[in-house]
C-alpha positions, -999 to +999 in steps of 0.1 A: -192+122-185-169+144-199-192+173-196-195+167-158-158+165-154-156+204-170-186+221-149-171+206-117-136+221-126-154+253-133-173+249-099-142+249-079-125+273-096-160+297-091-156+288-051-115+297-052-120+327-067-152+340-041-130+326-011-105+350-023-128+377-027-141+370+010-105+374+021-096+406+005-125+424+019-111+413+052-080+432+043-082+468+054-075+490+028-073+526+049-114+527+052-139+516+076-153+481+062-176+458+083-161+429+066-130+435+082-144+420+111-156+389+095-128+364+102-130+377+145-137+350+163-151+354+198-144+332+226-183+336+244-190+309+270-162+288+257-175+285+223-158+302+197-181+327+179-179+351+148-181+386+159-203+395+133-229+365+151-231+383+183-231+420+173-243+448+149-208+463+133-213+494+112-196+524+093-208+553+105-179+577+093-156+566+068-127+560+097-148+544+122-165+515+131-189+508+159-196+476+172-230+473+194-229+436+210-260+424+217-254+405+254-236+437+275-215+408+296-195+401+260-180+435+260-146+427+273-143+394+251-154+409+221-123+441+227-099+415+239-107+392+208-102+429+185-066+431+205-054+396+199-066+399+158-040+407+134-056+436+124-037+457+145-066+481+158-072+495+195-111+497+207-121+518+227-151+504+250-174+531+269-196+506+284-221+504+255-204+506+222-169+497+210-154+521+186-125+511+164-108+540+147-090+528+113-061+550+112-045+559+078-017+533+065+017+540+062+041+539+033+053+504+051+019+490+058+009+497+026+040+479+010+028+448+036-004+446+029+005+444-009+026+414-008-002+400+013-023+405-014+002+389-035+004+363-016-030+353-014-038+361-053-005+335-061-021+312-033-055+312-051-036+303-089-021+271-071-053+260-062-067+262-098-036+249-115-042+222-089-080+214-104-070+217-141-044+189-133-072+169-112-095+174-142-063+166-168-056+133-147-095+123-147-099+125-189-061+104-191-080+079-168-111+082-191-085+080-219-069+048-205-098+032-198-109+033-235-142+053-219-131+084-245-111+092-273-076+109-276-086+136-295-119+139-272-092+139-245-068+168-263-105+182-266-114+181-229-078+193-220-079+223-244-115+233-226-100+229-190-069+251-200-095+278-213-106+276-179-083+279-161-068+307-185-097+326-177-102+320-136-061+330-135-074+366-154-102+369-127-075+364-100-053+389-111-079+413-118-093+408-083-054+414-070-051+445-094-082+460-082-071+452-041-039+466-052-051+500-062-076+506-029-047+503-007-021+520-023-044+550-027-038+576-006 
């Protein structure tokens, strides 16, 4: 029982730390990256879809991306759906292709996306300290209901603090590393 209450922490804190992952790559760091596209949701026959559902994105220079949509018709959704993002990026439609041209960042773009990053990496520690004190709160129930030990309890907290010691490192390292892409120049 106690075991299970441990590998489910660690389970959520594995799915905080990959959904944070996910949404750095989304952050443009200066290069062409398909994943910036990922979270573009298209509004196609009144359904919305993910860009990257309905069209072959891809890097062909390291300050490009092209975007071939696969039904011609979706053309003008897909560049009006790249307008209203908050990427900040113009396409440029010829009919066939839409090209997005990532232009370099700015000092103060730079200095923005940062605290983003920030943001997100502080956003990401809430959530674990949030499932070590689920998992803390589950062994003092365990504890109360005479189902473990105290110093099985002390045991199980010391092992969810580990943890969440080490899922907190991860984060910042993944924030560090995010860091360094975009304030290189």
């Amino acid at each position: 029982m106690d075991q299970a209450i441990l590998e489910n922490a660690q389970e959520k804190m594995s799915k905080t730390k990959e959904v944070l992952r996910q949404e750095m790559q989304s952050i443009r760091a200066g290069r062409a990256n398909p994943q910036l596209l990922d979270r573009i949701m298209v509004d196609y026959y009144g359904v919305p879809t993910p860009l990257n559902q309905m069209a072959n994105i891809s890097a062909p220079e390291p300050r490009l991306l092209t975007i071939s949509v696969w039904d011609v018709k979706a053309l003008t959704l897909v560049e009006k759906a790249i307008q209203m993002s908050d990427l900040g990026l113009n396409p440029m439609n010829d009919g066939k292709i839409i090209r997005l041209a990532i232009p370099e960042l700015n000092e103060e773009r730079r200095k923005e996306l940062t605290k983003l990053v920030r943001k997100l990496g502080e956003d990401s520690k809430i959530a674990i300290r949030s499932i070590r004190r689920e998992a803390n709160d589950q062994t003092k129930k365990l504890k109360k209901d005479s189902a473990i030990t105290e110093d099985d309890q002390r045991r199980m907290d010391d092992d969810v603090q580990k943890l969440t010691d080490a899922a907190i490192k991860d984060i910042d390292e993944i924030v560090a590393e995010k860091e360094k892409e975009i304030l290189e120049v």
